[in-house]
The first five atom37 places (N, CA, C, CB, O) and aatype in JSON, in Angstrom:
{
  "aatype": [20, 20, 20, 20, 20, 20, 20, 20, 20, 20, 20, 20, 20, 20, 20, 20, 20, 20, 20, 20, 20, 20, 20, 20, 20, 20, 20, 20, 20, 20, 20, 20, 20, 20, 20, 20, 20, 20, 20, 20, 20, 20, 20, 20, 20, 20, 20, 20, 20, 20, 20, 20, 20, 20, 20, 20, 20, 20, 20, 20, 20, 20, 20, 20, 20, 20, 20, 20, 20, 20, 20, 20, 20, 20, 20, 20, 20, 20, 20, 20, 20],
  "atom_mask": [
    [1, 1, 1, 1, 1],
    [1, 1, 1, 1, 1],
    [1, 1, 1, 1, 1],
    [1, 1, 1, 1, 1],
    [1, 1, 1, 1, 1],
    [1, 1, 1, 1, 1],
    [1, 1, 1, 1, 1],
    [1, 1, 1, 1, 1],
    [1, 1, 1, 1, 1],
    [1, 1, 1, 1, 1],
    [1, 1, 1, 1, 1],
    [1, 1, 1, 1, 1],
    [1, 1, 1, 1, 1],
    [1, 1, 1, 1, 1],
    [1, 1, 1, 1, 1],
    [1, 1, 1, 1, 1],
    [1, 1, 1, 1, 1],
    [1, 1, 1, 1, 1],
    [1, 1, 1, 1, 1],
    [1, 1, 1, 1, 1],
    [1, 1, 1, 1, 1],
    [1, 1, 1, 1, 1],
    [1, 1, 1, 1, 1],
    [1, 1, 1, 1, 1],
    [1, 1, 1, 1, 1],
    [1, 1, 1, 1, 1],
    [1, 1, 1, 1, 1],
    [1, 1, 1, 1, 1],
    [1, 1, 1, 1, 1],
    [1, 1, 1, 1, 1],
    [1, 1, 1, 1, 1],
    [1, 1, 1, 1, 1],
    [1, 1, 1, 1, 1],
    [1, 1, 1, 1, 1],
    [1, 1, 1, 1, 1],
    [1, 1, 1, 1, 1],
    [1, 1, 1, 1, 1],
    [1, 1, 1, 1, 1],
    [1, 1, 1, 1, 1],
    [1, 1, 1, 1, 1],
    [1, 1, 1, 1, 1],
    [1, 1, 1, 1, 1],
    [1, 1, 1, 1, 1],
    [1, 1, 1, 1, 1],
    [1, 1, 1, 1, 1],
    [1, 1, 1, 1, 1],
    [1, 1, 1, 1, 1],
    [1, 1, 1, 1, 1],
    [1, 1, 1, 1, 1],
    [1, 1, 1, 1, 1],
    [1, 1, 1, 1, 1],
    [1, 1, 1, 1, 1],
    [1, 1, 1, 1, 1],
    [1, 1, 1, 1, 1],
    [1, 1, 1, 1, 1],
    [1, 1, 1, 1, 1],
    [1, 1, 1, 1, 1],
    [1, 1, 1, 1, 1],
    [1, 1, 1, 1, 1],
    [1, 1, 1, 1, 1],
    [1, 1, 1, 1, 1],
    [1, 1, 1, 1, 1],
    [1, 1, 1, 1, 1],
    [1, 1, 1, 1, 1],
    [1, 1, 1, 1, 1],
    [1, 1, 1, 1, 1],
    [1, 1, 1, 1, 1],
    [1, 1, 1, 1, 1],
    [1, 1, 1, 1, 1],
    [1, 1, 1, 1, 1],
    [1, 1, 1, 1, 1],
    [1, 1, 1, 1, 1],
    [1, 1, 1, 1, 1],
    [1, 1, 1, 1, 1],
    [1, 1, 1, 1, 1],
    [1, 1, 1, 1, 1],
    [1, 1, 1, 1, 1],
    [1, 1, 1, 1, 1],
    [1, 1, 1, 1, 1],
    [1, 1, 1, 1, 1],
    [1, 1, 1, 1, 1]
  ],
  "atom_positions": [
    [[-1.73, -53.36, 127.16], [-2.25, -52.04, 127.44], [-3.66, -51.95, 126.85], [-1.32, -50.93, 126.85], [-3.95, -52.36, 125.73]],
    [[-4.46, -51.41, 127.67], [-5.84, -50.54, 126.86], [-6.29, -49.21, 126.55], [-6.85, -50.74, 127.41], [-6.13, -48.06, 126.98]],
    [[-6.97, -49.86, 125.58], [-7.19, -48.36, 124.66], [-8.46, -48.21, 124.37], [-6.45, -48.22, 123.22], [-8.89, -49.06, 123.59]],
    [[-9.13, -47.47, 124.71], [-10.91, -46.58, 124.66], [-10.81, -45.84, 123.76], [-11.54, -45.55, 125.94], [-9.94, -44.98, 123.6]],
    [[-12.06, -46.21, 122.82], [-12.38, -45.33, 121.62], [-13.63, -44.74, 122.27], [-12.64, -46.15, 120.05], [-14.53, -45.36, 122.84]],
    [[-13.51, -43.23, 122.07], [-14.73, -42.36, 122.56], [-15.29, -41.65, 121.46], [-14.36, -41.32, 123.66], [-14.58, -40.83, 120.87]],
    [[-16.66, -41.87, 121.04], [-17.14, -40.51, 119.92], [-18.65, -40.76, 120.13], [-16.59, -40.65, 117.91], [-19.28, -41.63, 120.74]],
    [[-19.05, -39.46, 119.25], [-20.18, -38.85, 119.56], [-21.15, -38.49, 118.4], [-19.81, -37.75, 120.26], [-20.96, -37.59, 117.58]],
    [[-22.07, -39.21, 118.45], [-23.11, -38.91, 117.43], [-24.57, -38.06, 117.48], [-23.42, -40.1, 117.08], [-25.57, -38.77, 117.59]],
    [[-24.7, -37.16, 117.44], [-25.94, -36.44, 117.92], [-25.86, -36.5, 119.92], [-27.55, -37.48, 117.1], [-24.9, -36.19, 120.63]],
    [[-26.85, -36.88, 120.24], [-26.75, -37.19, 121.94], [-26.02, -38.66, 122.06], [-28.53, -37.29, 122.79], [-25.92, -39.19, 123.17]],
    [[-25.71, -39.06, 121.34], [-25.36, -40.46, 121.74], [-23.65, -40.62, 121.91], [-25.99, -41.53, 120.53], [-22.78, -40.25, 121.13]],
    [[-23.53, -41.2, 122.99], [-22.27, -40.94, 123.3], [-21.97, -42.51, 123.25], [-22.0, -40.04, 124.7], [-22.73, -43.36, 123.73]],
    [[-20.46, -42.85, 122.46], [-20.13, -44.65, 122.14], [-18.8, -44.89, 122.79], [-19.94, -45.18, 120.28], [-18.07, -43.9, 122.74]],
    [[-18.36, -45.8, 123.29], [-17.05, -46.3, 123.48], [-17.06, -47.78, 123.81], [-16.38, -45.53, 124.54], [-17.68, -48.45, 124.63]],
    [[-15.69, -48.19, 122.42], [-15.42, -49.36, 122.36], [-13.94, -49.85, 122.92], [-15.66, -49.61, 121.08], [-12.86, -49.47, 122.47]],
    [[-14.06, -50.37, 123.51], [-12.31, -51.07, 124.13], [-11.43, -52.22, 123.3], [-12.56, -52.01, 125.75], [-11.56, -53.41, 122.99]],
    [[-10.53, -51.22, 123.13], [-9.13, -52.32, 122.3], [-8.18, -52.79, 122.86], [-8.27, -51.77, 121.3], [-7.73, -52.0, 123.68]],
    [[-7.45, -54.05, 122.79], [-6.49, -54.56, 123.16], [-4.71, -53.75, 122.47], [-6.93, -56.05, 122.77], [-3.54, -53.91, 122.83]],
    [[-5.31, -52.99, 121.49], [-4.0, -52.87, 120.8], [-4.47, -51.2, 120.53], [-3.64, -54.11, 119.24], [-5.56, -50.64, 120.44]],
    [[-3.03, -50.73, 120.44], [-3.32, -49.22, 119.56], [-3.35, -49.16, 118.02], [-2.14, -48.15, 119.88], [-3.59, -48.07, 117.5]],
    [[-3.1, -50.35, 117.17], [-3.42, -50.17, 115.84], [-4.92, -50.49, 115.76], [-2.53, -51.03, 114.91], [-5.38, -49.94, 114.76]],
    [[-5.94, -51.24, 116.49], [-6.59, -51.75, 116.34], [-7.5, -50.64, 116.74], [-6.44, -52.87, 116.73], [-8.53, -50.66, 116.07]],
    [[-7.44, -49.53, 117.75], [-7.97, -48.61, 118.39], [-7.97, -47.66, 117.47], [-7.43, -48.32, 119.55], [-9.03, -47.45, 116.88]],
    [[-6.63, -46.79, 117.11], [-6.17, -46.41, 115.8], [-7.06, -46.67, 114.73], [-4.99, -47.02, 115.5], [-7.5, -45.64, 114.22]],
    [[-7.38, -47.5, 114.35], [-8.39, -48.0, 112.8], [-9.51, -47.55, 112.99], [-8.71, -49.64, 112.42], [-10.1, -46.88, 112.14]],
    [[-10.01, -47.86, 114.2], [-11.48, -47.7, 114.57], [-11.66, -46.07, 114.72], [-11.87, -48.59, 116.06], [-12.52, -45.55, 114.01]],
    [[-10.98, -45.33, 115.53], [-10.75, -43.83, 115.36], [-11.16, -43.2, 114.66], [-9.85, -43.46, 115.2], [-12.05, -42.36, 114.81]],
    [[-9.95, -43.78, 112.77], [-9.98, -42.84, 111.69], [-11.25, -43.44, 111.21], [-8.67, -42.77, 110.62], [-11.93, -42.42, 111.1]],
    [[-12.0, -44.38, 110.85], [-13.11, -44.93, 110.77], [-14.08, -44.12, 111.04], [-13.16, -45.9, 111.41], [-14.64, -43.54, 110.11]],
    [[-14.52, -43.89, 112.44], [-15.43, -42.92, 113.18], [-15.29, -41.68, 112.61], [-15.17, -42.8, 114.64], [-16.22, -41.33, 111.9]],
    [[-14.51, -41.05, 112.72], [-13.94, -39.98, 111.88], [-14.66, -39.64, 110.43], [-12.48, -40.39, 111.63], [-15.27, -38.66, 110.0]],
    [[-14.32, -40.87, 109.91], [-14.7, -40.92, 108.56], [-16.31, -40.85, 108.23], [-14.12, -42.18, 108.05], [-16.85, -40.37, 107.23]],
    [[-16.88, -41.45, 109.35], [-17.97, -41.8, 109.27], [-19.19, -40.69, 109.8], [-17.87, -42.98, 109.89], [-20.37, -40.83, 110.14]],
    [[-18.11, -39.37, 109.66], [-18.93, -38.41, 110.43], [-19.24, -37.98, 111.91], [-19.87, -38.67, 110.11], [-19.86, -36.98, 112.25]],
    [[-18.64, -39.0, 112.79], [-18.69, -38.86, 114.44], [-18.18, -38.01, 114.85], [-18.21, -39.73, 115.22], [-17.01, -38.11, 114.47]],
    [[-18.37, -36.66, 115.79], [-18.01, -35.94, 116.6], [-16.8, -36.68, 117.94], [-19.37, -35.42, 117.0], [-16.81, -37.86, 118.31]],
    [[-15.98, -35.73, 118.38], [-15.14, -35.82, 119.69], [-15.11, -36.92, 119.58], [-15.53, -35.34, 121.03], [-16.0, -37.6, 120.09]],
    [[-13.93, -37.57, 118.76], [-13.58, -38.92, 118.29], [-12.57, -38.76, 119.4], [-13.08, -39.27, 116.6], [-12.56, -37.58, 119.74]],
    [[-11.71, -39.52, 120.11], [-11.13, -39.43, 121.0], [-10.17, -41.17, 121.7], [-12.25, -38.71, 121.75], [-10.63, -42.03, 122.45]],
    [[-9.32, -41.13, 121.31], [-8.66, -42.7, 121.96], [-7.45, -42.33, 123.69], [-7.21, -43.58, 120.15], [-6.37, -41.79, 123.92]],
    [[-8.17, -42.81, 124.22], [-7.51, -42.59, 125.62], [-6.78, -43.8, 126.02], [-8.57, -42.25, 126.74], [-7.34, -44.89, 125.88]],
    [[-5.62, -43.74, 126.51], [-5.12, -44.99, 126.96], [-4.99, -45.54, 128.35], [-4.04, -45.03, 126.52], [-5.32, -44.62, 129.1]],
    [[-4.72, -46.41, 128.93], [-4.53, -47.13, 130.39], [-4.54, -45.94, 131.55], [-2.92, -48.06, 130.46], [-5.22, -45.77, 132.56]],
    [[-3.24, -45.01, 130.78], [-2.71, -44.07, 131.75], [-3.64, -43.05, 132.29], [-1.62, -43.39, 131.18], [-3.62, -42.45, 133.37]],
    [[-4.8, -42.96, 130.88], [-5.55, -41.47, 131.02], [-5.33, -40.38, 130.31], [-5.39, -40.91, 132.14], [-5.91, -39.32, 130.56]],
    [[-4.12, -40.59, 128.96], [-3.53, -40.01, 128.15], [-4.98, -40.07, 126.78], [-1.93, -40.8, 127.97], [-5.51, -41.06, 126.27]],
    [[-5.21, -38.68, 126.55], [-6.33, -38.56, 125.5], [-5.58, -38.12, 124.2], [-7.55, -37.42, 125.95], [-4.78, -37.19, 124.23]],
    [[-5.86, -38.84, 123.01], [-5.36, -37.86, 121.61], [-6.48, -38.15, 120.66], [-3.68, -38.34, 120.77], [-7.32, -39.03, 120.87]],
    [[-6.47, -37.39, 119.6], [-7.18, -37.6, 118.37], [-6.31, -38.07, 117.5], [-7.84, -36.48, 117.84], [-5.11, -37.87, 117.31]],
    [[-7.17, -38.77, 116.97], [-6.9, -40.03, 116.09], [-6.36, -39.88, 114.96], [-7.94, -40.74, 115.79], [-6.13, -40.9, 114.32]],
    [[-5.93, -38.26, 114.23], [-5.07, -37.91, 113.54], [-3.75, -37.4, 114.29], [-5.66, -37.07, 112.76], [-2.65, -37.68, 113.81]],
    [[-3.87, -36.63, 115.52], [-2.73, -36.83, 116.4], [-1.95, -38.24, 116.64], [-3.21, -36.43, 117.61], [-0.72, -38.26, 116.64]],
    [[-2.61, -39.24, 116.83], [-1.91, -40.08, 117.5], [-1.47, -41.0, 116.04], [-2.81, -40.82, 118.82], [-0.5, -41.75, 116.06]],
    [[-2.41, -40.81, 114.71], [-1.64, -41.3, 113.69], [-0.2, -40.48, 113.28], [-2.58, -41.35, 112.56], [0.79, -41.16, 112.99]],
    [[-0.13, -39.28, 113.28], [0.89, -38.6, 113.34], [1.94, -39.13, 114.43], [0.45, -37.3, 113.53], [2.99, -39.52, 113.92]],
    [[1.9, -39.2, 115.36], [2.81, -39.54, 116.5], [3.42, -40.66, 115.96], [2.15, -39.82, 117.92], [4.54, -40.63, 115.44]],
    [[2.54, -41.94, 116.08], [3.17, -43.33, 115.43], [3.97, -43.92, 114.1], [2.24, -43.99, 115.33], [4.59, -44.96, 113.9]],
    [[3.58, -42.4, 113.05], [4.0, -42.92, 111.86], [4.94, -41.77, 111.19], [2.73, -43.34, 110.98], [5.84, -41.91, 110.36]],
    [[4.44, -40.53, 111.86], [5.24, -39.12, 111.58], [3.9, -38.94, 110.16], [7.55, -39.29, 111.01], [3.16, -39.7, 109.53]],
    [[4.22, -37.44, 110.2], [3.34, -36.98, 109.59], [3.54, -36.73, 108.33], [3.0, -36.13, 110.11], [4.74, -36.46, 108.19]],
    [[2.73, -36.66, 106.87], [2.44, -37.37, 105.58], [2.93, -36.35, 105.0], [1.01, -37.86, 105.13], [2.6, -35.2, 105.26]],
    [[4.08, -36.81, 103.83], [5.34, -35.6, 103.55], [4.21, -35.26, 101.97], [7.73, -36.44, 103.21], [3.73, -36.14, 101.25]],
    [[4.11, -34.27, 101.85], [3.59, -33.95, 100.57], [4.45, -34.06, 99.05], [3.19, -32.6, 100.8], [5.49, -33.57, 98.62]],
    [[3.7, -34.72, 98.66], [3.97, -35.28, 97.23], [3.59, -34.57, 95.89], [3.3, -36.5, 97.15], [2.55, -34.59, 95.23]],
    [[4.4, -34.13, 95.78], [4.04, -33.24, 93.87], [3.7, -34.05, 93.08], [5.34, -32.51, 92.87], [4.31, -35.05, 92.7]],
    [[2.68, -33.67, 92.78], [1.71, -34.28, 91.2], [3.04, -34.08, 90.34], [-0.04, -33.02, 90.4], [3.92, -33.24, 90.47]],
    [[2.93, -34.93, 89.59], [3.51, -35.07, 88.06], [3.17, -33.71, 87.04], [2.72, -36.53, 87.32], [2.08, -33.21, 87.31]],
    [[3.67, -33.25, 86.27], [3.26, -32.48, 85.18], [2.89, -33.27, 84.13], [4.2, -31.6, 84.77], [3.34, -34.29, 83.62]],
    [[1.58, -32.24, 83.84], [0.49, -32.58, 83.01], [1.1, -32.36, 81.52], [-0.86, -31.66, 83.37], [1.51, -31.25, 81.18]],
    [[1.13, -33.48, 80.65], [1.74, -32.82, 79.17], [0.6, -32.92, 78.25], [3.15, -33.7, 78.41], [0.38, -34.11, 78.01]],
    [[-0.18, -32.16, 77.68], [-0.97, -31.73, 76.8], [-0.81, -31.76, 75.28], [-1.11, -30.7, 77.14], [-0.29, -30.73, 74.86]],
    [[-1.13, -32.69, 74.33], [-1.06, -32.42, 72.88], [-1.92, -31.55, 72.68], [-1.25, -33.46, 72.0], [-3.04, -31.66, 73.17]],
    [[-1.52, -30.43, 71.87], [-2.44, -29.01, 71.25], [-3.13, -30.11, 70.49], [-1.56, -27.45, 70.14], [-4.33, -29.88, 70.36]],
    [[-2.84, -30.92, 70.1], [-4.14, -31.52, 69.03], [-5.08, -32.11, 69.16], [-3.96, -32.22, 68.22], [-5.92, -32.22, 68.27]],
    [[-5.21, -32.95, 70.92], [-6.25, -33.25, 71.65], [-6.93, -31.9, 72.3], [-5.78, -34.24, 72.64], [-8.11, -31.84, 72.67]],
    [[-6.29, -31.16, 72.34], [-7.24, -30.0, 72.73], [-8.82, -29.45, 72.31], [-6.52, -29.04, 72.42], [-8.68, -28.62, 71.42]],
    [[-10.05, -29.61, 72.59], [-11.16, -29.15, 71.81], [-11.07, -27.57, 71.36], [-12.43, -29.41, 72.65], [-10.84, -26.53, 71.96]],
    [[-11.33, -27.86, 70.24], [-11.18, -26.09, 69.75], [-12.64, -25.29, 69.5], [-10.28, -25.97, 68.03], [-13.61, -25.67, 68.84]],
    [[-12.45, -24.13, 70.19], [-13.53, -23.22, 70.22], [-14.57, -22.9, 68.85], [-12.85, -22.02, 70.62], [-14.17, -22.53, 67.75]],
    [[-15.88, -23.12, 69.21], [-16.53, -23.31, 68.17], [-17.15, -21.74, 67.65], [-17.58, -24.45, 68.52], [-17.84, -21.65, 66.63]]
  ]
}
């Protein structure tokens, strides 16, 4: 199957072609990362998602994790001068 990476930098419009959807996938959150506008991966069919959509789809979406509690010695504390 193929997969088109579409995004957008100022007027400049880019798309790179992948053999794979992890490989398309990478490049996505990448672009993304990198500041690119209407990041966009379309596949064979004509099926369009964003590249946090379609990481969601493949992996299910990122269960939130509670921080640890913070334990504090009063005696490391700096005291008011």
């Amino acid at each position: 199957m193929s997969f088109t990476v579409h995004a957008r930098v100022s007027l400049r419009a880019l798309s790179y072609q992948h053999g794979s959807i992890v490989s398309a996938l990478e490049q996505g959150l990448s672009l993304l990362t990198a500041g690119m506008s209407d990041v966009r991966i379309v596949d064979s069919a004509g099926r369009s998602h964003s590249p946090t959509t379609l990481y969601a789809q493949l992996f299910g979406p990122r269960a939130a994790v509670a921080a640890p509690p913070v334990e504090r010695d009063a005696a490391a504390l700096p005291l008011a001068a």
